[in-house]
VEXSE-41486 format. One record per residue (C-alpha): x, y, z; residue in three letters. Coordinates in nm, 2 decimals, decimal comma, always signed. Each point is the difference from the previous one (the first is absolute). Layout:
BEGIN
X Y Z ALA
...
This chain:
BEGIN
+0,00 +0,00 +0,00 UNK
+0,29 +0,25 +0,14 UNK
+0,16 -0,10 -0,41 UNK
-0,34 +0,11 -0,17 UNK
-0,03 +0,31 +0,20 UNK
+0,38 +0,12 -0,11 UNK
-0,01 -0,13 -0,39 UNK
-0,35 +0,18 -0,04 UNK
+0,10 +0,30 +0,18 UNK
+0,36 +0,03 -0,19 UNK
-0,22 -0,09 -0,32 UNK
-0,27 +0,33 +0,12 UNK
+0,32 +0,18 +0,03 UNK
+0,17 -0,10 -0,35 UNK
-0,34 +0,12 -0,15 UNK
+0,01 +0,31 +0,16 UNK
+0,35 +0,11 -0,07 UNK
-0,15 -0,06 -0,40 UNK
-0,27 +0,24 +0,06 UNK
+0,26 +0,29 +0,16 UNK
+0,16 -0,06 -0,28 UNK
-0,31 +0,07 -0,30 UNK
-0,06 +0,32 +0,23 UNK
+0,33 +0,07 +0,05 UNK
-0,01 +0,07 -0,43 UNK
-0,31 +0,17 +0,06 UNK
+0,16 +0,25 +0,24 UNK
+0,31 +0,05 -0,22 UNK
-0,24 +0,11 -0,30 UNK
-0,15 +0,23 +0,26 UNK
+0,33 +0,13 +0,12 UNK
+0,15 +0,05 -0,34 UNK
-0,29 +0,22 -0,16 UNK
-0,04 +0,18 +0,34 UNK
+0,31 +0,11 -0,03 UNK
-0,07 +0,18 -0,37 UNK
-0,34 +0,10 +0,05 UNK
+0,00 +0,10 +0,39 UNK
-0,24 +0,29 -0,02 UNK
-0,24 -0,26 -0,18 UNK
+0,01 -0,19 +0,26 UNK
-0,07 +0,22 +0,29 UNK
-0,26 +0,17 -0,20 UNK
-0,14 -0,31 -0,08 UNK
+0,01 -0,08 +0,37 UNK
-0,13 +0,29 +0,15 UNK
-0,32 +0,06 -0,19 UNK
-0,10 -0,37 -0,15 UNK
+0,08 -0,17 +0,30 UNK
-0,22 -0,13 +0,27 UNK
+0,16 +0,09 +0,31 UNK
-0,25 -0,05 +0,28 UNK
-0,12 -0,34 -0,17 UNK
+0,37 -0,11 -0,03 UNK
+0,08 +0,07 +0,35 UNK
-0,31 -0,16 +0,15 UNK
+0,09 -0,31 -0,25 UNK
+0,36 +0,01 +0,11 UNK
-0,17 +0,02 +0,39 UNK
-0,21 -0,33 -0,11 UNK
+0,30 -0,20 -0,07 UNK
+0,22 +0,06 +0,28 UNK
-0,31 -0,12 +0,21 UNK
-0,04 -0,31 -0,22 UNK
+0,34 -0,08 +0,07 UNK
-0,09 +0,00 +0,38 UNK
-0,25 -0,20 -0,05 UNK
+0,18 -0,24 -0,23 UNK
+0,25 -0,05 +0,26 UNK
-0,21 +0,00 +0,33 UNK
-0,15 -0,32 -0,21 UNK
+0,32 -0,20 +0,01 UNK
+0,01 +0,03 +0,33 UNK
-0,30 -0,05 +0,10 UNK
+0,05 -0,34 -0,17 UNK
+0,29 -0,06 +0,16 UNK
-0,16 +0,02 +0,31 UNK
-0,29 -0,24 -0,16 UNK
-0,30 +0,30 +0,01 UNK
-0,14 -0,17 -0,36 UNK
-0,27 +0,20 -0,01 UNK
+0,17 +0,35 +0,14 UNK
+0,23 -0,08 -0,30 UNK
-0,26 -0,06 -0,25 UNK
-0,17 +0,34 +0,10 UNK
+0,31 +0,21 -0,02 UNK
+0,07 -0,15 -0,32 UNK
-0,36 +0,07 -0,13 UNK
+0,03 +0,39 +0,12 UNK
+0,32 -0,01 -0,20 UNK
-0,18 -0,11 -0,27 UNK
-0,28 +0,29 +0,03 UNK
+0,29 +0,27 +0,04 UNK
+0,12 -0,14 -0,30 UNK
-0,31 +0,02 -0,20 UNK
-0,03 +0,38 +0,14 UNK
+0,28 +0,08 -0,14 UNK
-0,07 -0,12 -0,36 UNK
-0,32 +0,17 +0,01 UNK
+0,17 +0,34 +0,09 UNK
+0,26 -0,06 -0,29 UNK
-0,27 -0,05 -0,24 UNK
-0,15 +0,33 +0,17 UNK
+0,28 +0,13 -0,16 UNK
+0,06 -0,13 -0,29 UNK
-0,40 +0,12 -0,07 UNK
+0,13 +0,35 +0,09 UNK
+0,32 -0,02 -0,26 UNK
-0,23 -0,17 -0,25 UNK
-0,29 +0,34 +0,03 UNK
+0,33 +0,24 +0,01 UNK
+0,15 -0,13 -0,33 UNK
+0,35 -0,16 +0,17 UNK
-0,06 -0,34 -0,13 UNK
+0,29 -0,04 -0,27 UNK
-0,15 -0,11 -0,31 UNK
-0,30 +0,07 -0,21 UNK
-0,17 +0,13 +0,38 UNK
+0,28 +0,31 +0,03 UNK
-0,10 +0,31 -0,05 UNK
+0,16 +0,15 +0,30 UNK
+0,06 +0,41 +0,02 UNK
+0,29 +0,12 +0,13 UNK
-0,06 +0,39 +0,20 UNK
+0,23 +0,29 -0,15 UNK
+0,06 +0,26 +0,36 UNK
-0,20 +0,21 -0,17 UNK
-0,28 -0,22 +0,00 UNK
-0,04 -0,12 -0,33 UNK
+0,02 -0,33 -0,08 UNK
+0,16 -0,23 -0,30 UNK
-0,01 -0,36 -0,10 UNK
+0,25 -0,19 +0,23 UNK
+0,35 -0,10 -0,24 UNK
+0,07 -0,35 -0,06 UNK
+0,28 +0,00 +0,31 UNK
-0,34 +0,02 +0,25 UNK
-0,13 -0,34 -0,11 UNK
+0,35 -0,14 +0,09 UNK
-0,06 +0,07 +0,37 UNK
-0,36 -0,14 -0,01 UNK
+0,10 -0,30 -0,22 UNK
+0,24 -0,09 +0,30 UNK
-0,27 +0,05 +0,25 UNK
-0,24 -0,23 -0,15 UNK
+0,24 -0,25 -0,07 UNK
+0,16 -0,02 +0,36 UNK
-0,31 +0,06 +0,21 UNK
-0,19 -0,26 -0,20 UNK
+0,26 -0,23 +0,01 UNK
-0,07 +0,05 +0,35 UNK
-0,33 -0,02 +0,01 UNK
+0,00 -0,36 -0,19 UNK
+0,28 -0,10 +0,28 UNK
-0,27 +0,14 +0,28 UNK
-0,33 -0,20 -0,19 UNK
+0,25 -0,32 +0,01 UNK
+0,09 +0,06 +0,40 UNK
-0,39 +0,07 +0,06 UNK
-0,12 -0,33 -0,17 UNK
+0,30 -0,21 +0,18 UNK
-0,11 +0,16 +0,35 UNK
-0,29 -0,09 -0,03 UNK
+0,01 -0,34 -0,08 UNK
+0,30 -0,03 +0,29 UNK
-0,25 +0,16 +0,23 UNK
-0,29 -0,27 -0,11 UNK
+0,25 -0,29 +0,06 UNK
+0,10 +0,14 +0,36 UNK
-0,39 +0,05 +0,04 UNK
-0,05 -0,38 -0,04 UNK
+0,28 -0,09 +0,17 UNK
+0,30 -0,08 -0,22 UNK
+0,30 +0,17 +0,15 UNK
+0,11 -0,06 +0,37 UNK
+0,32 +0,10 +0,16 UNK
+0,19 -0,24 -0,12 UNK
-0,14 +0,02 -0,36 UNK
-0,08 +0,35 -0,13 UNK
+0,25 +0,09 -0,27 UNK
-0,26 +0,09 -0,27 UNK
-0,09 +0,30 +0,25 UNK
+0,35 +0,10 +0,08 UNK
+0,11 +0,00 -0,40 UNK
-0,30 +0,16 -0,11 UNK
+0,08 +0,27 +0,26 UNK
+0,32 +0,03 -0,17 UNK
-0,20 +0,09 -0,33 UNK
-0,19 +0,24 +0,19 UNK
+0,29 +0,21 +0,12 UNK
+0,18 -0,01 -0,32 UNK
-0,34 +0,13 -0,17 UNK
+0,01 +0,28 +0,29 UNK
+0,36 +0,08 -0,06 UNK
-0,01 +0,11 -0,34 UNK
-0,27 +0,22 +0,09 UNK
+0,17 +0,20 +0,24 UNK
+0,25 +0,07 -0,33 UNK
-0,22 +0,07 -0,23 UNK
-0,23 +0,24 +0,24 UNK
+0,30 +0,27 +0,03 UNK
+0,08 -0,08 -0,34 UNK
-0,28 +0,10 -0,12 UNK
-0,20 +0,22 +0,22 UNK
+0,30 +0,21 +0,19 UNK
+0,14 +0,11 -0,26 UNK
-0,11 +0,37 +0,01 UNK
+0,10 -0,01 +0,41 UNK
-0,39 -0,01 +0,11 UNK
C-alpha cells in the first residue's frame, strides 16, 4: 500500500511538472509581447479587466484550497463523511468560480474584446474620442483567453474529480489507511489554484489597482 501511495504520487507529480511546463510557454509569449506593447497591456488591464470579479474569484480559490486540504486530513483522521462534505464545498467553490469567469467573459463578449470575428473594441483618445483598437490589443486579449481558459478546462476537470472523490468518501471507500485518491486529487487542486494566483496579477494588476 505504502509502494502505491509513493509511485501514484511521484506519477501526480511527473504530470504536473508537464503542465508548469505548457504554462510556463504560455507565460513566456506573455512576457515577450508585454515587453513590446507594455502600454497595451496596462491599458488593456485597466479598463477591460474585471477587477472586483477577479479578486473575489482569486478569494474563492484560496478557500477551496483550505477546504481541499482540511479534507485529507479529516480522512486521515477517518471523519469519511466530514471529508466528503469539504470535498463537496470544494466542488461548489469551484463551480462559483466558473460561473463568475463566464460573468466575464459575457461582459468582454458585449464590450467587443473577444479576438476574432466578435472584436470591435474602442480604444479612448485623452481627449475623449475614441478609435478602433490596433491589431497589437487583440494580442493581449488572445493571451487572456487562451490562459484563463486553459484554466478554466483544468478547474471543470478538478470539479468533476472532486466530486466523484467526495461521492466515494460519502459511501465509504477511503479510510486512513487507504485514501490516496483524496490526497492526489488535492494535489490537482492546488496546482489548479496555483496558476491562478499568476495569472490574476498577470492579468488584472497590471495598471497597479
Amino acid at each position: 500500500m505504502e509502494q502505491q501511495r509513493e509511485s501514484t504520487t511521484l506519477g501526480m507529480w511527473i504530470f504536473l511538472v508537464t503542465e508548469i511546463m505548457f504554462f510556463g510557454g504560455l507565460f513566456t509569449a506573455y512576457l515577450i509581447y508585454r515587453i513590446q506593447y507594455p502600454q497595451v497591456w496596462e491599458y488593456c488591464s485597466r479598463h477591460h479587466m474585471e477587477f472586483k470579479l477577479g479578486t473575489l474569484n482569486t478569494v474563492i480559490l484560496l478557500c477551496s484550497s483550505l477546504t481541499v486540504a482540511l479534507s485529507v486530513h479529516a480522512i486521515q483522521m477517518g471523519q469519511k463523511k466530514l471529508t466528503a462534505l469539504l470535498l463537496f464545498a470544494t466542488v461548489l467553490m469551484g463551480l462559483g468560480f466558473l460561473g463568475i469567469k463566464s460573468i466575464e467573459y459575457h461582459n468582454h463578449y458585449l464590450e467587443g474584446s473577444v479576438p476574432g470575428a466578435f472584436w470591435h473594441m474602442e480604444v479612448e483618445n485623452p481627449d475623449g474620442t475614441h478609435y478602433p483598437a490596433p491589431h497589437e490589443y487583440q494580442l493581449f486579449f488572445y493571451l487572456y483567453f487562451v490562459m484563463t481558459g486553459l484554466h478554466a478546462l483544468h478547474v471543470t476537470i478538478g470539479v468533476v474529480a472532486l466530486a466523484l472523490i467526495g461521492l466515494w468518501a460519502w459511501q465509504g471507500k477511503y479510510t486512513p489507511e487507504y485514501h490516496n485518491p483524496v490526497h492526489i486529487t488535492g494535489l490537482y487542486w492546488h496546482f489548479v489554484d496555483l496558476v491562478w494566483i499568476f495569472l490574476f496579477p498577470l492579468l488584472y494588476l497590471i495598471a497597479g489597482k
